[in-house]
C-alpha positions as CSV (number, residue, x, y, z in Angstrom):
1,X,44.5,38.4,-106.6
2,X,46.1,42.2,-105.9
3,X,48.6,42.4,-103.3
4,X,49.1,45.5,-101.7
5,X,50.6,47.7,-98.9
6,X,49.3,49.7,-96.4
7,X,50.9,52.4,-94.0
8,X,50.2,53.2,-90.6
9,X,52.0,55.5,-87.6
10,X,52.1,52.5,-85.0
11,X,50.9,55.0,-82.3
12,X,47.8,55.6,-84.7
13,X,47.4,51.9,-85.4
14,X,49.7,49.4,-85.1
15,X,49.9,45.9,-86.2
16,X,49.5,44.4,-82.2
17,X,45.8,46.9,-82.9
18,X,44.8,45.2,-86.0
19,X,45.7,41.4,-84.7
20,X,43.5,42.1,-81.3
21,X,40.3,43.1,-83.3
22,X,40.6,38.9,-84.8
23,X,38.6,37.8,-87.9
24,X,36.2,40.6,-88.0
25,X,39.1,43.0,-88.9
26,X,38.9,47.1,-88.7
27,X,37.7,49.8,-91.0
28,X,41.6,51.4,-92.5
29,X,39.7,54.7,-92.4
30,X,41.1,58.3,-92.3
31,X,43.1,58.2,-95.5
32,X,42.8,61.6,-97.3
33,X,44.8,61.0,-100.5
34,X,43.1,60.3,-104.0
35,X,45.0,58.2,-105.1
36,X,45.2,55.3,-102.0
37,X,41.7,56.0,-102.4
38,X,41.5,55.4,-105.5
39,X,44.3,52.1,-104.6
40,X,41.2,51.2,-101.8
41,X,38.4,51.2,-104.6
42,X,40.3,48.6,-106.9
43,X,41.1,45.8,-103.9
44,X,38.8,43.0,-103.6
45,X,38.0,40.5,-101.1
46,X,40.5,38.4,-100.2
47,X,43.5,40.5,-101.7
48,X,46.6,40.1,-99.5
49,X,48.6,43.6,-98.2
50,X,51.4,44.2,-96.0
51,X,51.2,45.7,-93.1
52,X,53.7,48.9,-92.5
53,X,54.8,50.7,-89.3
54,X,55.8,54.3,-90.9
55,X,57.5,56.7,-88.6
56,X,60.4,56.1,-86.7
57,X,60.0,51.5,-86.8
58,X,59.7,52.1,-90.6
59,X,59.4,48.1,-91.3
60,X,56.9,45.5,-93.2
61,X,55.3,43.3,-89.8
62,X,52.7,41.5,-91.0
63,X,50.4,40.6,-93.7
64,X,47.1,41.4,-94.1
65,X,43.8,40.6,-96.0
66,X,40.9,42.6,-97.3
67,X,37.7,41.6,-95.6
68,X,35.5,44.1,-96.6
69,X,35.4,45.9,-100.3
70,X,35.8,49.4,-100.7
71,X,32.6,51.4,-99.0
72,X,32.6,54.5,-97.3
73,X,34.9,55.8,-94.5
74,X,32.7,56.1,-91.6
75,X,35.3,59.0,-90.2
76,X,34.5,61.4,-93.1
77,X,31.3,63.8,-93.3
78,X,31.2,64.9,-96.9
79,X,31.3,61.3,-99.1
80,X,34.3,61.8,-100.8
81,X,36.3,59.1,-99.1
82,X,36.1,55.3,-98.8
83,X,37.5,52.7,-97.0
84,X,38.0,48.7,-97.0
85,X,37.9,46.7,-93.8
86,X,41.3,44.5,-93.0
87,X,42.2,41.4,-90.8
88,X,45.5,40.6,-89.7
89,X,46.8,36.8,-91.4
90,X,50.3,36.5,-90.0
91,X,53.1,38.9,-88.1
92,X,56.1,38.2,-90.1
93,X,58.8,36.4,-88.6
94,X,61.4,38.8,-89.4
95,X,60.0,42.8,-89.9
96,X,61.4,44.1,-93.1
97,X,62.8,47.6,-93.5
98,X,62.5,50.5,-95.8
99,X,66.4,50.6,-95.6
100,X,67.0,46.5,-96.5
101,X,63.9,47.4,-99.4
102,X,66.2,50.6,-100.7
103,X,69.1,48.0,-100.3
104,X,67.8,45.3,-102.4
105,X,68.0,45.8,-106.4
106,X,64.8,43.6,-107.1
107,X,62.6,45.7,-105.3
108,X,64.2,48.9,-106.8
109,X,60.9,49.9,-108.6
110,X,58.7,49.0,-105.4
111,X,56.3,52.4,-105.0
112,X,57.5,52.1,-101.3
113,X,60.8,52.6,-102.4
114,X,60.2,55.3,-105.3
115,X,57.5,56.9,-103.2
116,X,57.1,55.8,-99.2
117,X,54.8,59.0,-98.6
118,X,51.4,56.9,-100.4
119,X,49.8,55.4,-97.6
120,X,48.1,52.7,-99.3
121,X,50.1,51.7,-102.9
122,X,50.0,48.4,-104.7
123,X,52.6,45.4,-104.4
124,X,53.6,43.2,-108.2
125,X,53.7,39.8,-107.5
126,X,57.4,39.4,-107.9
127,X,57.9,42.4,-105.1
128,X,55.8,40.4,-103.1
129,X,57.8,37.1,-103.4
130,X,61.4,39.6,-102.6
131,X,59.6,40.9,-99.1
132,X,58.1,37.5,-98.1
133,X,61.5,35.8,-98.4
134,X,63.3,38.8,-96.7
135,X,60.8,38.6,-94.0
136,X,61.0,35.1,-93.4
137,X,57.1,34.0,-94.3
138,X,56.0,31.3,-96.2
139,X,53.1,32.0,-98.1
């Protein structure tokens, strides 16, 4: 199983949005960037994200879990963009920061630390394990 992560401006979408539309989960449409495209096309059913507030929360608040394989993004007219469909699993008990991921050396080479502009990047296993322990879940 892929983990991964994926970004959102909470006035967009927030987490509270993504909990409230329950086990059927939501299209994560209007990305416009190949490669979180690209990210979207390799998931699979059942892979496991985070959940990010970008902007001015800037913090990791839930986890999530890919319902729906990549297919294409009902908000785009010409084709070139796809989507997969999420459903919130659990808020986390304790948000996590970009600042205590910058902070903390074993998530040094995390892609939201080296690069926190891709809205949709992949998560290594051992990343994962750092941010579910800073976060207070238990997987």
């Amino acid at each position: 199983m892929a983990r991964w992560l994926f970004k959102s401006e909470p006035e967009t979408w927030s987490w509270d949005m993504q909990v409230a539309r329950g086990d059927a989960g939501q299209e994560w449409d209007g990305v416009r960037n190949f490669q979180a495209r690209n990210n979207m096309r390799a998931m699979r059913k059942g892979d496991l994200g985070f959940f990010y507030h970008s902007g001015g929360e800037r913090a990791i608040v839930g986890v999530v879990e890919v319902v729906a394989e990549a297919h294409p993004d009902s908000t785009a007219s010409d084709g070139k963009w796809d989507c997969v469909d999420l459903r919130a699993v659990a808020p986390l008990p304790a948000p996590v920061t970009l600042d205590a991921c910058k902070a903390e050396p074993r998530l040094a080479d995390m892609v939201l630390v080296r690069n926190s502009r891709l809205s949709v990047q992949p998560v290594n296993d051992a990343e994962w394990t750092v941010v579910c322990e800073l976060g207070g879940y238990l997987r």
